[in-house]
N, C-alpha and C positions, 0 to 999 in steps of 0.2 A: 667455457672456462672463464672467459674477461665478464663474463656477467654476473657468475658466480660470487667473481671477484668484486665486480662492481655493489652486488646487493650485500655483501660481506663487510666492504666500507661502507656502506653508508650505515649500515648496521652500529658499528664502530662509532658514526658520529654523531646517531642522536644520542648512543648511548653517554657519550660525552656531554652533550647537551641536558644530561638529566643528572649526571653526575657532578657535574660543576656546582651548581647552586649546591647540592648537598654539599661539598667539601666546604663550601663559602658561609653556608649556614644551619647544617645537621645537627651541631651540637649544643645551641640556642634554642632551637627546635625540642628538643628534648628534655629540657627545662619544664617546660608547658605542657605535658602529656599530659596530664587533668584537665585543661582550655580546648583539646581535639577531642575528646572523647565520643562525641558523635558523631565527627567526620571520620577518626578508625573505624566505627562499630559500619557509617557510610562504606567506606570501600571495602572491608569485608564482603559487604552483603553484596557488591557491585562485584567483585570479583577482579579488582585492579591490584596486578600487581608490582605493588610497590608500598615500602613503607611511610608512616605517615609525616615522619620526618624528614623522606625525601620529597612528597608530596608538598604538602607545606614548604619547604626550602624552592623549588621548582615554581610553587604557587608566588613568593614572596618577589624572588629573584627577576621573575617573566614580569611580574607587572609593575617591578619598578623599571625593569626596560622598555616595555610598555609606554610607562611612563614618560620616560626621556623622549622617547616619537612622538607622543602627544604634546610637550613642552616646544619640540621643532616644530610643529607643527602651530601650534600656536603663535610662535616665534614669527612665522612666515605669514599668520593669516594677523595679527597685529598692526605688526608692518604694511600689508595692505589697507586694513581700514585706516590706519591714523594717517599712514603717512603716502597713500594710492589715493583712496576714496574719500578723509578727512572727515574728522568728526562734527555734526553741525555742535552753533552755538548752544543748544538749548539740548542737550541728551535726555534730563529725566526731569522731574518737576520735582524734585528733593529740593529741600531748602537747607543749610550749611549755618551752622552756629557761627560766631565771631571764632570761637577758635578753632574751626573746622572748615573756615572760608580758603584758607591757605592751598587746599586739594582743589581748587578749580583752576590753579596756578599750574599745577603739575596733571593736566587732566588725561593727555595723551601717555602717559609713563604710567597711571593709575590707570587705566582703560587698558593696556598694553598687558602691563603685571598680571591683573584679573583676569585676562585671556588666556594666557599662560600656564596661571595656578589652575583655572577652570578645567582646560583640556589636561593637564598632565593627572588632578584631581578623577576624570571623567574616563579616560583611557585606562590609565592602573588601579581605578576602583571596580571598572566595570571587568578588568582582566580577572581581577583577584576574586572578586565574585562569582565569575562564572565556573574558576578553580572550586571555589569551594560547593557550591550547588552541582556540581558534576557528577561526581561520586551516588547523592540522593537520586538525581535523574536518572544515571544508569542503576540504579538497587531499583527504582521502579521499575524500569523498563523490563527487569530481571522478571521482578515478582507478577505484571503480568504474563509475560510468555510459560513462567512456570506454572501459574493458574490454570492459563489454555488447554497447555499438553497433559496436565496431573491426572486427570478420567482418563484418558487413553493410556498412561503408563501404568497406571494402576490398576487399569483392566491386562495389560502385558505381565504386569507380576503374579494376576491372579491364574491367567490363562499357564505359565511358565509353572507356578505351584503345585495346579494340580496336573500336571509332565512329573511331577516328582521331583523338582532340582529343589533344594535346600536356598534360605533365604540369601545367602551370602552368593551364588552362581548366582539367582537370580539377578542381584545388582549387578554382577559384573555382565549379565545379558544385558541390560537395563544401558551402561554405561559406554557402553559400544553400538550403541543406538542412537549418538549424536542428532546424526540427518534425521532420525523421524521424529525425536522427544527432545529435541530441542533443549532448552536451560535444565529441566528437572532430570535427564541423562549426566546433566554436567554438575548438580548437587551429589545425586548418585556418586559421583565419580569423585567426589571431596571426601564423600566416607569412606571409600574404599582407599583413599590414599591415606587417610589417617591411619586404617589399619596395614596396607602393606610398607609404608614407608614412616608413618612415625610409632607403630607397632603398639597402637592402643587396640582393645579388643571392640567385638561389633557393640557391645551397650554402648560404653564410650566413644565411641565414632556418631553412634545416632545421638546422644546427648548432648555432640559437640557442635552437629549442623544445628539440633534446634537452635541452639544460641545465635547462630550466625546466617541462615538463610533468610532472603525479605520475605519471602511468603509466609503467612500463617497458616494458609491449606495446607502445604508440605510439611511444617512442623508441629500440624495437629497429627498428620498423617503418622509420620516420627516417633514423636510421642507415643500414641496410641501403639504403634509398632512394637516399641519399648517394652510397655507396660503388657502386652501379648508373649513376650517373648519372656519380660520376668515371672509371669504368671504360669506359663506352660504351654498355652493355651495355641491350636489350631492356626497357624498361620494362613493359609489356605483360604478358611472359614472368614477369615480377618478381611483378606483383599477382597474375599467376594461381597463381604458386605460394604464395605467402601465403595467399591463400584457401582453397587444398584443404587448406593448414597450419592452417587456424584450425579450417576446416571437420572435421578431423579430432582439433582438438585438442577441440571442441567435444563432438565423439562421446565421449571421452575424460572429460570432465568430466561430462558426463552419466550415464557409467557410476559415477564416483565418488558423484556425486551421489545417482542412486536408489541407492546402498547407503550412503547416510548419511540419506535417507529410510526407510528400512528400520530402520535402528537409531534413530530419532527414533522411528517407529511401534512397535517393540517398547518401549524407552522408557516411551511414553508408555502401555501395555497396563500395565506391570510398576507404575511407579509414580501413575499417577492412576486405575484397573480394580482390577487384583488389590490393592493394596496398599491405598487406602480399603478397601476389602470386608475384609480381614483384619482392619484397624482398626476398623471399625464393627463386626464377629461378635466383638471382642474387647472394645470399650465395649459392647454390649449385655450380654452376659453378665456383665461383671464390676458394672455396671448393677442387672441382676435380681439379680444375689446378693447386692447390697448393700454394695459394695469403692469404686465407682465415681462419677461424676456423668455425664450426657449432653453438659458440655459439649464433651467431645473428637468426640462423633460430628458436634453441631450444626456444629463449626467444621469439618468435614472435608466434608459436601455442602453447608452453605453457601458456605465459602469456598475449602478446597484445591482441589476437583475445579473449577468453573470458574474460578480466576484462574490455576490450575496450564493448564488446557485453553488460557486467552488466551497465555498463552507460549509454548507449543507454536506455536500460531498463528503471535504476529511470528516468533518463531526462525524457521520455516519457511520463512518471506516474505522474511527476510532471506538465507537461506539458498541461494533459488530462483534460476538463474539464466537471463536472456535479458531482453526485455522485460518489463514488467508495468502493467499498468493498462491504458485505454483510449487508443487512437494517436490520436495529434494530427491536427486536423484539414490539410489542405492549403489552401492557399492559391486562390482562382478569383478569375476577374473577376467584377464586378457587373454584368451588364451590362445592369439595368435598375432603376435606383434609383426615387427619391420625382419623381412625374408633377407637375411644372409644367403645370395647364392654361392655357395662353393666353388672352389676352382677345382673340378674333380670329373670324372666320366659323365656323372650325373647331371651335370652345371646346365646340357639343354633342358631337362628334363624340369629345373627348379625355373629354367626362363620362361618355358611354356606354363607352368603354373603359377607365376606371376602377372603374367601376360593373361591370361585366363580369368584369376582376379579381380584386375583391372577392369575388363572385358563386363564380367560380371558387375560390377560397380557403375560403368557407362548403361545398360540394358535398364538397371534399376530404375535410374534415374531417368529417365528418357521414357520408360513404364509411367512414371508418377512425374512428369516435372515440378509438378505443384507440392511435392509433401514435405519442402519444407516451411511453405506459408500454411500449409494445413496445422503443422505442428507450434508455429511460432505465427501467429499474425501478424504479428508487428514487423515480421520481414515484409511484409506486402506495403508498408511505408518507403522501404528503398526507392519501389520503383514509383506510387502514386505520386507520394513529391515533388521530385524533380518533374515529372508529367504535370502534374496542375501548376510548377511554378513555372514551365516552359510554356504552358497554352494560356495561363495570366500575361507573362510577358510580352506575350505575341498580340493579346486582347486589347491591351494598353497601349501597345506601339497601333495597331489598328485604331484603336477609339478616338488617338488626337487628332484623326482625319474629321469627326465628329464633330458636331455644335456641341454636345453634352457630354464627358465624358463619363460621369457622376449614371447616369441614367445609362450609357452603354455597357459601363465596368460590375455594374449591380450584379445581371445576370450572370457575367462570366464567376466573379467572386463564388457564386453560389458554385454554378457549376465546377469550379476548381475543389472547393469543400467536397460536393460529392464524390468525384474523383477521387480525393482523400481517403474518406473515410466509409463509403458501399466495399470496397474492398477489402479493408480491415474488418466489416461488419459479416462479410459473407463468410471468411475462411474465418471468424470468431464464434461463429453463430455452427457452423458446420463443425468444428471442435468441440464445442460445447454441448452441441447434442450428441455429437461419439460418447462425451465422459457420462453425459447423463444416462445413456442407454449402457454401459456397462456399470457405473453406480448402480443401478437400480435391480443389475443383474446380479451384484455382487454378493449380496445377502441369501441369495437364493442356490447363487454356484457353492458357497461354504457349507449349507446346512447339507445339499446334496452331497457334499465331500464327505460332512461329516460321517450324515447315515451309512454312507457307503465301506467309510473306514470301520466303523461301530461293527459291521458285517463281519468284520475280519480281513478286508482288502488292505492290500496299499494303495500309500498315497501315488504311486504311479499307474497303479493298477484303474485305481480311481480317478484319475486323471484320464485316464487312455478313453474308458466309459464313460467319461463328460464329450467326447468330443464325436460319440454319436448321436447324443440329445441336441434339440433345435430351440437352445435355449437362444437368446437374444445375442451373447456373447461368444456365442461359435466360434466364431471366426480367431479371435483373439485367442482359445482353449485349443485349437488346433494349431495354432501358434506355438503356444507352451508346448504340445505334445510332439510338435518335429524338432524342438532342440533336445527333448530328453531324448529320441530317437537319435539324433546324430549326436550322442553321443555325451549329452553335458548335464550334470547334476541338477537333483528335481531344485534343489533351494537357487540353482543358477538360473533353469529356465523363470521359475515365479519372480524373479526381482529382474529378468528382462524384461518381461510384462508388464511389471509396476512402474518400469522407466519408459514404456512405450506410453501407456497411459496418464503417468503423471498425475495423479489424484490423490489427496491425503489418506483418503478411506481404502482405497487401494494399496499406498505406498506403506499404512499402520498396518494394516492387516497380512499384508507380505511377509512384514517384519515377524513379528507374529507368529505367522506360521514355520518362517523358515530358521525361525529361534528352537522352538518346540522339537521342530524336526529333528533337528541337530543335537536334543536330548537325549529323547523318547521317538518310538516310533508308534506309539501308543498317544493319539494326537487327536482321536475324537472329541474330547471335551476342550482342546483347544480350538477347534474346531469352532463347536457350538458356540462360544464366547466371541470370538473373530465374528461369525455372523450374526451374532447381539450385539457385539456395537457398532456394526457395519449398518445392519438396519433401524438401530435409534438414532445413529446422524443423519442416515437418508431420511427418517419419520420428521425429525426438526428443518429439514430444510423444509420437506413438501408443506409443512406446514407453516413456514413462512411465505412460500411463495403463495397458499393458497389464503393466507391472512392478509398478504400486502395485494392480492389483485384489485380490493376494490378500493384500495388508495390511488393503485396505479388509473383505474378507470377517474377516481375524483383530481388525477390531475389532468389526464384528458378531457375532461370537463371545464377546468380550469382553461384550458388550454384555447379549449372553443369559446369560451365567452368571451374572453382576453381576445382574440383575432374578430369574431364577431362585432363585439362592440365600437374594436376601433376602423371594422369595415362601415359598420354605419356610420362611425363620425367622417371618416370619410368620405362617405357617398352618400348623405344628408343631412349634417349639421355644418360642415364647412362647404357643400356646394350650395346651400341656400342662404349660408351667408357672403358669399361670394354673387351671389344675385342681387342680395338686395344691394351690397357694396356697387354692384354697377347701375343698378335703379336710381342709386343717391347719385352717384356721381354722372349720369346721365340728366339729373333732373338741375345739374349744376351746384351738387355740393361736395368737396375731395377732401371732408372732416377724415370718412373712415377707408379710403380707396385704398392705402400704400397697405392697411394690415391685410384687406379681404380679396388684392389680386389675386389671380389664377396661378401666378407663380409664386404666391408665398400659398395656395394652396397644393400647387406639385410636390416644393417643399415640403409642407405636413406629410404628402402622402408617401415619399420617400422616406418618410422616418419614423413614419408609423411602420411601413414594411420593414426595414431593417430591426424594430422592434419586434414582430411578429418572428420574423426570422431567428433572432437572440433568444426569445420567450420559448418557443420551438426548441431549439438545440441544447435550453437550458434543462428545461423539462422533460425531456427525454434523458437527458443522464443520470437525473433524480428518478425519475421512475424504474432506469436499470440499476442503480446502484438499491434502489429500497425492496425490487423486489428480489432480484437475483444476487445482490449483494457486489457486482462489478460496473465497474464504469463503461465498460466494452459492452456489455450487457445493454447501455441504452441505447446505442448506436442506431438499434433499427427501430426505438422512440423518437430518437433524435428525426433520421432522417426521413419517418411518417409525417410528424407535425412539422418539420421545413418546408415538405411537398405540400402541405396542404396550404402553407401559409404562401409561398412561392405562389401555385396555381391560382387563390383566392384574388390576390393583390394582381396578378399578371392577367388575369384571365376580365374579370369586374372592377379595377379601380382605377392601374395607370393606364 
C-alpha cells in the first residue's frame, strides 16, 4: 500500500513538472502552429503522448532552466580562471582599434561575461535541441522495428484469413500480440481505436494511419489493403501475396546484406590487422634507431585495435537485420498462485501439500543445479567475478614479493579473463546449440502437424503422435504432451514451450498457432504457413552462417600473420639488433647501447604480447558477432586466439 502510494505521488509530480511550463507558456505556443508543423507530424509518428504545445512549452521552459545552471556554472568557472588561475598578459594575438583599445582595460569582466553567455548559450541550446530532434529519433526508431516485424505479421494476418476470421478480428488478433509484433501490433492497435473509440469506420481508420505512421512498408501495405477492400477483392489472396513479397524481398536484403558484411570484414582485416602491424613494424624500428618514441605503438594496441573492434561490433548490430535479442516471453495463466491454508479439518491435509511442493521444488533444483546458468549465462558472471577478482588480488599482493611485478601480474591477468569468460562461453555455447537443434526441428514438427491435422486429427491428437517420433525435438513434445495430460489447454502447453525455449521463430509461430486455434479448429493451412516462415528464417540464417565462414577463416588468417610477424620481430630483428648494440658497445662505442639493451628489448616483447593478446580477444568477437550475429558467440574465437597467442609468446619468446 505505501508504495502504491509512493509511485501514485511521484506520478502526481512529474505530471506537474510537464504541466507547469504549459500553464506558463501553452497559449504563446499556439500562436505558432504553422512554425511546428514537422515536429506535430514528429510526435505523431513517434507515438508521444502529449501535445505540441505542451511539448514545446516543456522544451522552452527546461532549457531556459537549463540555462540558468549553465550561467552558475559559468559564474563559478570564471571566477576560477580570472581570479584562481589569472589570465596571462598576452590571451590572443587580435589587435584593437584606437577605439576598441578601451576592452583590454576591462579584460577580466569581458573574459568573465563571455564565459557566462557561452555556457548558459551552450547548455540551453544544446537542451532545446535535443527537445526538438527527439520526437524524429524516436519516429525512426519506430519505423525500423515496424520494418523488422511487418513479414512476420503479415504472414499472421494471412495464416489468421484463411481460419476464416474477417479482417477486422484479424487486427484485433494482430493487436494483442504486443510481445511478439512488436511496434506494427501497436499501429494495428491505433486503428482499432479509431474505430472503437472515435467511431470512424475501417476505410477511414486505415486512411487515417497512412497519414501518420513512419513506416512506408506499413502504409504501402495500408493502402493497398484499402484499395482491396474498395475493390471487393480477396483479402486472403491479398496477404498471401505480400508475404511471398516480403518473404522474397527479404531473400533480397539478405543478399545485400552478407556483402556489406563481407566488405565490414575485409574493412576491418585492412584497417585494425594489417594496418596497426604496419604501424607498430614502423614505430618499432624508427624506435630502435632512435627517430621515434613508443608512444604511437602504445596507443595503437591499447587503444585503436579495441575501441576500433567495439565499432565494428554496434555498426554490425545496427546493421543486422530481422529480430535481435532474446524473444519475449508469452503470456500463460497462473493457474496455481500463493495456497491460502484453511483453518478447517482439512488444514493438515493443505500443510502436507504445501510441504510437498516445496519438497518438490528443492529435488528440482538439486536434479539440475546448473539450469539456471544453462538458461541465462550471464548468471555464471555472479560467481566468475568476484573469483577472478579475489585470485587477482591475491596475485598482486603475492607478486610485490617479486623483482617484476609487470611480468608476474601478466599471466595471472590472463588467467583471471579466462575465468571470466570459458564459463560464460560454455553454458552460452551449450544454449545456443539446444535453440539451434530445436530451430531446425521446428519447420519439420509443423509441416508434420500440419499433414496430420489435413487427416482429420486434432491438434492434440496430433500432438500426442508427435511424441512417438524420434524427431530431434522429443524431448521438448513430450513436454508439451504431459501438461495437456494434467490437465491444461493445448494453446497453454505450446506457449510454455515457447517460454522454455525463448526463440523468435519459436515464440511467432506459437503465436500463430495458438491464435488460429482459438478460431478455427480447421488449422491445417495455418499450419503450413507457420512452417513456411519457420523454415525461410532458418534458410537466411544457415545461409549467413555458411556465407560468413570464409570471412571468419580470413580473420584467422589475419590473426596468424599479425602474431607471426610480430613473433619474428621479436625473436630476429630486435635480438640481432641487440647483438650488434652490444658489439658496438663492447668495441668501445655507447652511440646506440641505451635503445638496443636487453631490457628495452623485454619491454618490446611485453608489449608486443599484450598486443597479440588484444588482437586475439578482438578478433574473436568480430568473427562471432559476423558469423552468428552475437557477441557471446565469439567467446570461444576469443578465447582460441588468446591461447594461441598466450602459448606462442610464453612458450618461444619471454
Amino acid at each position: 500500500m505505501e508504495l502504491h502510494n509512493l509511485n501514485k505521488t511521484a506520478e502526481l509530480f512529474f505530471l506537474k513538472l510537464k504541466t507547469l511550463p504549459f500553464v506558463l507558456l501553452g497559449d504563446r505556443m499556439k500562436a505558432h502552429q504553422d512554425k511546428y508543423r514537422d515536429l506535430r507530424n514528429a510526435m505523431r509518428q513517434a507515438r508521444i503522448p502529449m501535445s505540441y504545445e505542451m511539448y514545446i512549452s516543456n522544451a522552452m521552459f527546461y532549457s531556459v532552466l537549463v540555462g540558468i545552471i549553465g550561467a552558475l556554472i559559468g559564474l563559478v568557472m570564471a571566477y576560477l580562471i580570472v581570479s584562481v588561475v589569472g589570465l596571462p598578459d598576452k590571451i590572443t594575438h587580435l589587435t584593437f582599434s584606437e577605439s576598441t583599445v578601451w576592452l583590454l582595460q576591462y579584460k577580466n569582466i569581458t573574459i568573465s561575461i563571455f564565459i557566462v553567455v557561452f555556457l548558459t548559450a551552450l547548455f540551453g541550446g544544446i537542451t532545446y535541441a535535443l527537445f526538438l530532434v527527439y520526437p524524429g529519433f524516436q519516429a525512426g526508431e519506430r519505423k525500423g522495428s515496424i520494418d523488422k516485424n511487418l513479414p512476420y505479421a503479415v504472414t499472421f494476418m494471412y495464416a489468421l484469413s484463411r481460419g476464416g476470421m474477417n479482417v477486422i478480428e484479424i487486427m484485433r488478433a494482430l493487436s494483442r500480440c504486443k510481445d511478439t509484433y512488436g511496434e506494427v501490433a501497436q499501429e494495428v492497435d491505433v486503428i482499432l481505436r479509431d474505430m472503437d473509440y472515435f467511431g470512424n469506420d475501417l476505410r477511414t481508420a486505415l486512411h487515417n494511419i497512412c497519414e501518420i505512421t513512419p513506416s512506408s512498408n506499413f502504409r504501402d501495405l495500408m493502402y493497398n489493403l484499402l484499395t482491396v477492400i474498395d475493390s471487393g477483392g480477396n483479402i486472403s489472396t491479398y496477404f498471401k501475396d505480400k508475404s511471398e513479397q516480403y518473404l522474397n524481398k527479404a531473400k533480397v536484403e539478405q543478399k545485400g546484406f552478407l556483402e556489406t558484411l563481407g566488405l565490414i570484414a575485409e574493412s576491418y582485416v585492412t584497417a585494425f590487422v594489417a594496418g596497426p602491424l604496419f604501424i607498430i613494424i614502423l614505430g618499432v624500428m624508427m624506435s630502435v634507431m632512435g627517430s621515434g618514441s613508443n608512444v604511437m605503438i602504445y596507443a595503437i594496441i591499447y587503444a585503436v585495435i579495441p575501441i576500433g573492434s567495439v565499432m565494428f561490433v554496434v555498426i554490425i548490430n545496427m546493421l543486422t537485420p530481422g529480430s535481435t535479442g532474446e524473444a519475449p516471453l508469452l503470456p500463460t495463466e497462473s493457474l496455481v498462485g500463493e495456497i491460502v491454508v484453511p483453518e478447517t479439518e482439512e488444514k493438515p491435509v493443505f500443510l502436507d501439500f504445501v510441504k510437498s511442493r516445496d519438497t518438490i521444488k528443492i529435488k528440482k533444483m538439486l536434479s539440475d543445479p546448473l539450469k539456471p546458468l544453462k538458461e541465462k549465462p550471464e548468471y555464471s558472471l555472479a560467481a566468475s567475478v568476484p573469483i577472478a577478482l579475489i585470485f587477482l588480488l591475491i596475485s598482486i599482493f603475492q607478486g610485490m614479493k617479486t623483482k617484476d611485478l609487470l611480468d608476474y601480474i601478466d599471466d595471472k591477468i590472463v588467467f583471471a579473463i579466462f575465468m571470466i569468460i570459458i564459463p560464460l562461453m560454455i553454458f552460452h555455447e551449450y544454449r545456443k546449440s539446444k535453440e539451434n537443434k530445436i530451430q531446425s526441428q521446428i519447420p519439420d514438427f509443423l509441416k508434420k502437424l500440419a499433414s496430420t491435422n489435413e487427416t482429420g486429427m486434432t491438434l492434440r491428437d496430433s500432438i500426442r503422435l508427435m511424441t512417438l517420433s524420434d524427431m530431434g525435438m522429443g524431448k521438448e513434445i513430450k513436454k508439451i504432451w504431459n501438461d495437456i495430460e494434467w490437465g491444461l489447454a493445448i494453446n497453454e502447453a505450446l506457449k510454455r514451450f515457447a517460454n522454455r525455449v525463448r526463440t523468435h521463430i519459436v515464440a511467432r509461430s506459437v503465436t500463430l498457432l495458438t491464435k488460429a486455434n482459438e478460431s478455427s479448429g480447421d488449422i491445417g493451412e495455418v499450419l503450413s504457413v507457420a512452417a513456411r516462415d519457420a523454415a525461410a528464417e532458418q534458410e537466411l540464417k544457415t545461409e549467413r552462417r555458411v556465407s560468413m565462414f570464409i570471412y571468419i577463416i580470413i580473420i584467422y588468417i589475419s590473426f596468424f600473420v599479425f602474431v607471426g610477424i610480430i613473433y619474428i620481430i621479436s625473436t630476429t630483428f630486435l635480438t640481432e639488433m641487440v647483438k650488434a648494440g652490444e658489439k658496438v658497445t663492447s668495441s668501445g662505442s655507447s652511440a646506440v647501447t641505451m635503445r638496443l639493451s636487453r631490457d628495452t628489448m623485454a619491454a618490446y616483447n611485453r608489449l608486443f604480447f599484450h598486443g597479440a593478446l588484444i588482437q586475439g580477444f578482438s578478433s574473436g568477437l568480430i568473427a562471432g558477432v559476423m558469423g552468428e550475429g552475437s557477441v557471446l558467440s565469439g567467446l570461444k574465437h576469443s578465447v582460441i586466439m588468446v591461447t594461441i597467442g598466450y602459448l606462442l609468446f610464453n612458450l618461444f619468446v619471454l
